[in-house]
C-alpha positions in Angstrom: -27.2 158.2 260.6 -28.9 155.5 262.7 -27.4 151.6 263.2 -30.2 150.6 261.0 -29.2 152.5 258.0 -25.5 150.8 258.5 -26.1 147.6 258.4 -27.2 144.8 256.1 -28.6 141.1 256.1 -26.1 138.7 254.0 -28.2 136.2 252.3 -28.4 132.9 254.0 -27.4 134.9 257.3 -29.6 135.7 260.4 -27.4 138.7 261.5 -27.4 142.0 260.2 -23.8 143.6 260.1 -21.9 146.7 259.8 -21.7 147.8 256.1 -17.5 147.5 255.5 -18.0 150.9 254.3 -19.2 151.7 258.0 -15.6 150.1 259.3 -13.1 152.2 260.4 -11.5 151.6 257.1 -7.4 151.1 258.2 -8.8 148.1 260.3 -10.9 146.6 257.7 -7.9 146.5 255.1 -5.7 144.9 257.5 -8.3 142.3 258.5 -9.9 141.8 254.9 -5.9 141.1 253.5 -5.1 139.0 256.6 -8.2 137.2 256.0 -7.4 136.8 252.5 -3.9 135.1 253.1 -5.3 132.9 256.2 -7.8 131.3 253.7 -4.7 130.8 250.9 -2.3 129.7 252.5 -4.8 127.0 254.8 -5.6 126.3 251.2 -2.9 125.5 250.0 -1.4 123.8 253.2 -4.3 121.4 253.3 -3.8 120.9 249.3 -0.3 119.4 249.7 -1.5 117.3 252.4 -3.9 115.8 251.0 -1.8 115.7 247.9 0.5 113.2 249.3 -2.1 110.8 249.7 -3.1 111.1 246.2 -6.7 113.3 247.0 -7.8 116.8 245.4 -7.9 119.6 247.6 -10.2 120.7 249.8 -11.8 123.7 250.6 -11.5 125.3 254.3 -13.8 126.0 256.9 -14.9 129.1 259.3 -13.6 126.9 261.9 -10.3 126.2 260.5 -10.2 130.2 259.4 -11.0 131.4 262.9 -8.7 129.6 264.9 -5.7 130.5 262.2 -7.0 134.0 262.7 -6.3 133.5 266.6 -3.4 132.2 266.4 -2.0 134.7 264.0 -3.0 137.8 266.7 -1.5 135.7 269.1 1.9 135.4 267.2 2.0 138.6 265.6 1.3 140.1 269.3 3.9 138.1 271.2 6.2 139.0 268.3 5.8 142.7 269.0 5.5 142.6 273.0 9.1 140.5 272.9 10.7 142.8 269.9 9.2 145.9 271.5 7.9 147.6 268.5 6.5 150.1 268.0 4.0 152.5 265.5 4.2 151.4 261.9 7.3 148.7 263.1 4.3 146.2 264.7 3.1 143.2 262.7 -0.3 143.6 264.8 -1.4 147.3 264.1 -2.3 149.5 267.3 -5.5 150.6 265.4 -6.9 146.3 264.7 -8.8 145.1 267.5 -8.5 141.3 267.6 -12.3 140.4 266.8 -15.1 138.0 267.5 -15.8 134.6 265.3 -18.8 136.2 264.2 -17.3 139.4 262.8 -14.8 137.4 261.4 -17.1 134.9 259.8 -18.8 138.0 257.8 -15.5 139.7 256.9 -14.7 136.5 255.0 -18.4 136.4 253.6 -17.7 139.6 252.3 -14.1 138.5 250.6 -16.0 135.7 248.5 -18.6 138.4 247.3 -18.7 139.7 244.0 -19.6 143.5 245.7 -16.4 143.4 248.6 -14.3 140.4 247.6 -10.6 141.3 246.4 -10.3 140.4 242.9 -6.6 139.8 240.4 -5.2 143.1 239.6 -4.4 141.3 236.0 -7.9 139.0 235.2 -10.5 141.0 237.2 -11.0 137.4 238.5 -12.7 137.1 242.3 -9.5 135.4 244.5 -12.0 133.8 246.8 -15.6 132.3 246.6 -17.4 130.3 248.7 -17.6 126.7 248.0 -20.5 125.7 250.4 -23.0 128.5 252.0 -24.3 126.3 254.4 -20.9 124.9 255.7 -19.1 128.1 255.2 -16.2 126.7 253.3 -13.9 128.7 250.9 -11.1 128.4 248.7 -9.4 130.4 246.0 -11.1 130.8 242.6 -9.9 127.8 240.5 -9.9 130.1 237.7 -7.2 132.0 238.8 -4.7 129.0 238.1 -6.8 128.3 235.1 -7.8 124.8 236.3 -11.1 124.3 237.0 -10.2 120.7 239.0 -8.9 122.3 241.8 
């Protein structure tokens, strides 16, 4: 199968990508759950903040995404170098490459896409959409705490 057959052009993106059906799929499920806690819990960080000052939340950028990304390999690497694990013991699987910004900007594309994007094992509900295309910015779906004012 050529490269052209396994990739795709997101809207409002310049790039064509691997397919996630054309990623080796043990590191796409650790990276697309990773990515899907990263945005939560920067989410939800920045909401309290901003809480205490009396603001709504906000939502959270590629930027912010990517460098939590980095600094979770980091930590999750150091962690296993000074423990010394090993196999199915590491918190940074031998099989997950640490990856580009750009492959990391797509992966979380894909999890606020109706197509790729996790959804509620209860509601059905997408967890994560995309708040502004052009900015990249993303936060959970507000209807999954059944408040749209978040």
């Amino acid at each position: 199968m050529s490269q052209s057959q396994l990739t795709v052009k997101l809207s409002g993106s310049n790039q064509h990508t691997l397919w996630p059906e054309a990623t080796p799929n043990s590191d796409l499920e650790f990276h697309m759950e990773l990515l899907k806690k990263i945005v939560f819990s920067l989410w939800n960080r920045k909401k309290e903040i901003l809480a205490e000052r009396g603001w709504n939340a906000q939502p959270v950028s590629q930027k912010e995404i990517f460098a939590e990304y980095k600094a979770k390999a980091s930590e999750f690497k150091g962690i296993d170098k000074k423990l010394g694990l090993k196999g199915a013991d590491r918190y940074w699987p031998s099989f997950a490459r640490v990856h580009d910004h750009n492959w990391v900007e797509r992966r979380v594309n894909y999890l606020a896409t109706e197509k790729y994007g996790p959804k509620d094992s209860v509601s059905g509900i997408l967890m994560i959409v995309n708040v502004n295309a052009k900015r990249g910015e993303y936060a959970p779906n507000p209807k999954l705490f059944g408040d749209s004012q978040e």
